[in-house]
C-alpha positions as CSV (number, residue, x, y, z in Angstrom):
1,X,0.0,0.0,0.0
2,X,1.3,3.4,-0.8
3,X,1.3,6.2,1.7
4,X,0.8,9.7,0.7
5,X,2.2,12.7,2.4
6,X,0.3,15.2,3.1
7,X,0.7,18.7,3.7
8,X,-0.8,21.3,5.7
9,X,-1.2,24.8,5.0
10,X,1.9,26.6,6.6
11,X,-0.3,29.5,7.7
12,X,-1.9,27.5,10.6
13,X,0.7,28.3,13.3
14,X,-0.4,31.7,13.0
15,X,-3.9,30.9,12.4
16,X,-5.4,33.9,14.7
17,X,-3.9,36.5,12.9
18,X,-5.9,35.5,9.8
19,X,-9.7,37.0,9.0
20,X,-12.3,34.7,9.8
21,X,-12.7,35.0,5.9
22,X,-9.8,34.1,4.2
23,X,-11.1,36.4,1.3
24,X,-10.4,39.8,3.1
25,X,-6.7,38.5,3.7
26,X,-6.1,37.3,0.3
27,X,-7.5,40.8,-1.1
28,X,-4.6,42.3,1.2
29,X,-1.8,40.2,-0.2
30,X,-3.0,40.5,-3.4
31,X,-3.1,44.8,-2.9
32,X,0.8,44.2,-1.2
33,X,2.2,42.8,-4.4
34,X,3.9,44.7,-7.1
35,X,2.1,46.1,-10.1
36,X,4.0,43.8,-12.6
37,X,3.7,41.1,-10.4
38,X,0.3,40.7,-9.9
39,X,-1.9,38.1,-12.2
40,X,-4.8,39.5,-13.8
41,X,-8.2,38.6,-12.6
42,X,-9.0,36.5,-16.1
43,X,-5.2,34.8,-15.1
44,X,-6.9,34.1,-11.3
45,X,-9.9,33.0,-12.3
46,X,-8.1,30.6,-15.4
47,X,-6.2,29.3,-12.6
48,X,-8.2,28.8,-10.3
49,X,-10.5,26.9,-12.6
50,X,-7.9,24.2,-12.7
51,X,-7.3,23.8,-9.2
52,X,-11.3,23.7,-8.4
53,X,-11.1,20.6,-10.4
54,X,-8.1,19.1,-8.8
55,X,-7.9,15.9,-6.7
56,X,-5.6,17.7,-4.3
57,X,-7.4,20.8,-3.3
58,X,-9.2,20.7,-0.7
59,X,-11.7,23.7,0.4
60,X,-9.7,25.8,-1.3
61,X,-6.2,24.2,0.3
62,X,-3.3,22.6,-2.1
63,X,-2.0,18.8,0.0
64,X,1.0,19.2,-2.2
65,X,1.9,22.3,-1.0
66,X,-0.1,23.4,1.8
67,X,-0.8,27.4,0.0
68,X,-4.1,28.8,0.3
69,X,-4.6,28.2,-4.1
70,X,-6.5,31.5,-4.6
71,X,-3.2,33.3,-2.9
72,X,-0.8,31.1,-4.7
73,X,-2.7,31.9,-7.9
74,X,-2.1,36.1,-7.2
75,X,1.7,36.1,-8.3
76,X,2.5,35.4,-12.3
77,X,5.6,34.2,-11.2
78,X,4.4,31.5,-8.8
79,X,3.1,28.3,-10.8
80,X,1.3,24.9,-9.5
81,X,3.4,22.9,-7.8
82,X,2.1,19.7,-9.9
83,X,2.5,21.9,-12.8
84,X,-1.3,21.9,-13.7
85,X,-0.7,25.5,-14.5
């Protein structure tokens, strides 16, 4: 039998300092990141498309990485780390 690892987001040691809604603190990183780095909302929602259909999200959490996917999907530079996208 083959054991997966799993991963947990790395946010959760600091898990009060994050909104309720994880929407409000993703808009904030989002509004922190440089002009030329930040994906454009048709980029966002493209990716975000992918990882909604993804056997390792789940709610809205990569197991191969542990990122939040809607923050991971802000930068242009960042990239899914199974290389769906």
């Amino acid at each position: 039998m083959t054991q997966t690892k799993l991963r947990f987001c790395r946010l959760c040691d600091i898990i009060d300092s994050i909104p309720g809604d994880i929407s409000e603190h993703a808009d904030r990183l989002y509004s922190l990141l440089d002009e030329d780095e930040r994906a454009s909302e048709a980029l966002i929602k493209e990716r975000l498309s992918v990882c909604d259909k993804c056997e390792k999200n789940l709610n809205g959490t990569c197991l191969e990485c542990g990122c939040y996917c809607i923050i991971r999907s802000f930068a242009v530079s960042r990239h899914c780390p199974i290389r769906k996208w």
